[in-house]
C-alpha positions as CSV (number, residue, x, y, z in Angstrom):
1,X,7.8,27.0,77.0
2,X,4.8,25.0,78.2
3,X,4.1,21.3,78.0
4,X,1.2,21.9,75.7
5,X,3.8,24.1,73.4
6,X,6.4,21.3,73.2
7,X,3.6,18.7,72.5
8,X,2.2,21.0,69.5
9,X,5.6,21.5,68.4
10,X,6.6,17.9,67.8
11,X,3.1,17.2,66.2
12,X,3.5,19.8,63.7
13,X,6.9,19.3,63.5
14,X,5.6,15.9,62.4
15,X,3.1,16.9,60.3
16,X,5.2,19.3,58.4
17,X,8.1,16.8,57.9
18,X,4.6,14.2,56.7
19,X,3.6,17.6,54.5
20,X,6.6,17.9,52.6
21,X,8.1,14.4,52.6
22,X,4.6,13.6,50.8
23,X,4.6,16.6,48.7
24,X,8.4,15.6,47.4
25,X,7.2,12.3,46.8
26,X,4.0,13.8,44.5
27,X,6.5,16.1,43.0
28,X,8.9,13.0,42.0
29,X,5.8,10.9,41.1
30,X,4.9,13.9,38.8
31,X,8.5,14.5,37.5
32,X,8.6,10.3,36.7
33,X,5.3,10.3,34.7
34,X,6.1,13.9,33.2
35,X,9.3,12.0,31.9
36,X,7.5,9.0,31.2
37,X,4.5,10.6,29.2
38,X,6.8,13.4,27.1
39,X,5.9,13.9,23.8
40,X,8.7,12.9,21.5
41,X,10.3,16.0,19.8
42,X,9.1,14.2,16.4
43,X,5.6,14.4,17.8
44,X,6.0,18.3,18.0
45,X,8.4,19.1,14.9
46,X,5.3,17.0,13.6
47,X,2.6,19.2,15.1
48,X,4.2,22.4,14.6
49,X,4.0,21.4,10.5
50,X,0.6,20.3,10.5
51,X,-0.1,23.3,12.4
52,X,1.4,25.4,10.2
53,X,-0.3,23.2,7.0
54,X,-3.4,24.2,9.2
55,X,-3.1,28.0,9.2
56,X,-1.8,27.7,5.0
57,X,-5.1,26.4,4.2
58,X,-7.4,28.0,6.4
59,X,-5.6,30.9,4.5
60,X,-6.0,29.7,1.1
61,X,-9.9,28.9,1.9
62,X,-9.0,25.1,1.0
63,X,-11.1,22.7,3.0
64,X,-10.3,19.9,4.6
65,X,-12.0,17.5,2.1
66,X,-10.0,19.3,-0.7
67,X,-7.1,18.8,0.9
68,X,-7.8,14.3,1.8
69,X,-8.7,14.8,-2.0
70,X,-5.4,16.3,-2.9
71,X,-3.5,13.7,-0.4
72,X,-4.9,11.0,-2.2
73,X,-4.6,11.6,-6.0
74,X,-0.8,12.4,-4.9
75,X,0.1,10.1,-2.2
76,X,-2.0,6.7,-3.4
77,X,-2.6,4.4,-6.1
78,X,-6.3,5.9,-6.8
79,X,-4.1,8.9,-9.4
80,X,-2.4,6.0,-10.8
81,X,-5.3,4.1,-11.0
82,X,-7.3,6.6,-13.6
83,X,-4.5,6.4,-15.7
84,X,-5.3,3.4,-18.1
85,X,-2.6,0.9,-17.7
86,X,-0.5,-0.3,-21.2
87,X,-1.7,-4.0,-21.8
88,X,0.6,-6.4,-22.0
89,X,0.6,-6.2,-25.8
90,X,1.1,-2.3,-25.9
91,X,4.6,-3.2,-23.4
92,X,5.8,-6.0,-25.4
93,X,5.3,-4.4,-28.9
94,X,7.3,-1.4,-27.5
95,X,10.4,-3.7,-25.9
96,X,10.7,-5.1,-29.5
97,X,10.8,-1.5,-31.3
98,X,13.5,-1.2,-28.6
99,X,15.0,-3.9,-28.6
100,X,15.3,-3.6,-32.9
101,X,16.1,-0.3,-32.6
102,X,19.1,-1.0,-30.1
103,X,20.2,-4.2,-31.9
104,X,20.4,-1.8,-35.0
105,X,22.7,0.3,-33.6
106,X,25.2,-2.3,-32.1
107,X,25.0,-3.9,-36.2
108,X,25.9,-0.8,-37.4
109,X,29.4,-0.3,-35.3
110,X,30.1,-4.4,-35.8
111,X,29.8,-3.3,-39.8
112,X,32.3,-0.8,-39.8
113,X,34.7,-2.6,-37.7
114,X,33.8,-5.4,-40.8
115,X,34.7,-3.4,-43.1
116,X,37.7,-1.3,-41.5
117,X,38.8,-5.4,-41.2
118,X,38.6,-5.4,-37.6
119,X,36.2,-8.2,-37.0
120,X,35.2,-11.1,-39.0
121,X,32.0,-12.7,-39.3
122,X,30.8,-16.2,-40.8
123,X,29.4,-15.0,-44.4
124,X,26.1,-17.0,-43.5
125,X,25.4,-14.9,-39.9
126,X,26.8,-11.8,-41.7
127,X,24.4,-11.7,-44.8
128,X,21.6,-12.7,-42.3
129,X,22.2,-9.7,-40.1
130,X,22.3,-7.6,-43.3
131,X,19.0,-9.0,-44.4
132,X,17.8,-7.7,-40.6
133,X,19.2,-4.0,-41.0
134,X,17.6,-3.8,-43.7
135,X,14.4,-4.8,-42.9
136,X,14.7,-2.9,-39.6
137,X,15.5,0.1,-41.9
138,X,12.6,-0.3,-43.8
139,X,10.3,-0.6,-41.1
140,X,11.3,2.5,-38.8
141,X,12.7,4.6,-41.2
142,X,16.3,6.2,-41.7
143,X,15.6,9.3,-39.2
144,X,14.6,7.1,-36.7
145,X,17.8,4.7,-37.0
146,X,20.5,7.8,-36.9
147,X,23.9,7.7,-34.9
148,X,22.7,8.5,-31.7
149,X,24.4,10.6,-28.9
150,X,25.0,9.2,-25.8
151,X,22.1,11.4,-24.4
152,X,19.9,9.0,-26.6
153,X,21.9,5.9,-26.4
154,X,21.0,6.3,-22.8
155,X,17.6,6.2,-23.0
156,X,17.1,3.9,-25.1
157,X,19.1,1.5,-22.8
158,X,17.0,2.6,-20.3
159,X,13.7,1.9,-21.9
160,X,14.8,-1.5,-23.0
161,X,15.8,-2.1,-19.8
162,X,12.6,-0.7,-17.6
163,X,10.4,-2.6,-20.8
164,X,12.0,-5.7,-19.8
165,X,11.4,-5.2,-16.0
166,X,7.8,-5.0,-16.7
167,X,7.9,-8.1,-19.0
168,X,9.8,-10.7,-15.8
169,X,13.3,-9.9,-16.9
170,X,15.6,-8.9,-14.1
171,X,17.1,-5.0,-14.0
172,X,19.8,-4.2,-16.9
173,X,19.1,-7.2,-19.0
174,X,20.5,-5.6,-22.6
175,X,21.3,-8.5,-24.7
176,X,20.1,-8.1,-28.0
């Protein structure tokens, strides 16, 4: 081999160990960003459904602005907002009717346990609370008064409850 040969060898020799030690190093630098910048797989499981979302409506003809419509009537307070509100009046009128309704109930077991001799009650306090059954009687009517299941029990426990909520009263505040 020639002089000129050996020199050309150990410059391209050279220049291919430059070549591909600078092409592994854009090939890491690529890898390490790749890495860096990869979607998360909640980013595509996220994709994939609006993609799929996409291709439903695009099916079903339904336009974008139908479907920001539909987002926010379900999704925001602008559905709850057409709905009139109770007033304040309307919530405590209807804690009351519980509440009475509720404190009728409990009366009525305390009055057969008074007279199965079970419990006794101060005559005073005890023809009071008569006076009140009665007049709770009267105002909402027999039908409305009757032994209830526990089905019922349940939910009126729950409304007295959720009506108190609304009024400032903490969660599961049943006294009557």
């Amino acid at each position: 081999m020639e002089a000129w040969q050996i020199e050309l060898l150990k410059i391209g020799g050279t220049a291919l160990i430059a070549f591909f030690g600078g092409l592994g190093s854009y090939w890491l630098y690529l890898r390490k960003r790749k890495i860096e910048h990869a979607p998360d797989r909640e980013k595509l499981q996220e994709a994939e459904k609006l993609t799929t979302l996409l291709i439903q409506h695009r099916k079903h003809n339904i336009s974008p602005i139908e479907l920001w419509k539909f987002k926010e009537r379900m999704l925001s307070r602008t559905s709850q907002d057409e709905v009139e509100w109770r007033s304040k009046d309307e919530i405590l009128e209807a804690e009351e009717e519980v509440f009475e309704k509720v404190w009728y109930c409990r009366h009525r077991i305390l009055e057969h346990m008074v007279e199965a001799g079970e419990k006794e009650v101060d005559p005073e306090i005890w023809k009071s609370a008569l006076e009140s059954a009665e007049n709770i009687k009267k105002k909402y009517g027999k039908e409305q008064l009757a032994n209830f299941e526990d089905f019922e029990w349940g939910m009126l426990s729950g409304k007295l409850s959720a009506l108190r909520w609304v009024s400032g009263e903490e969660w599961d505040m049943l006294d009557t």
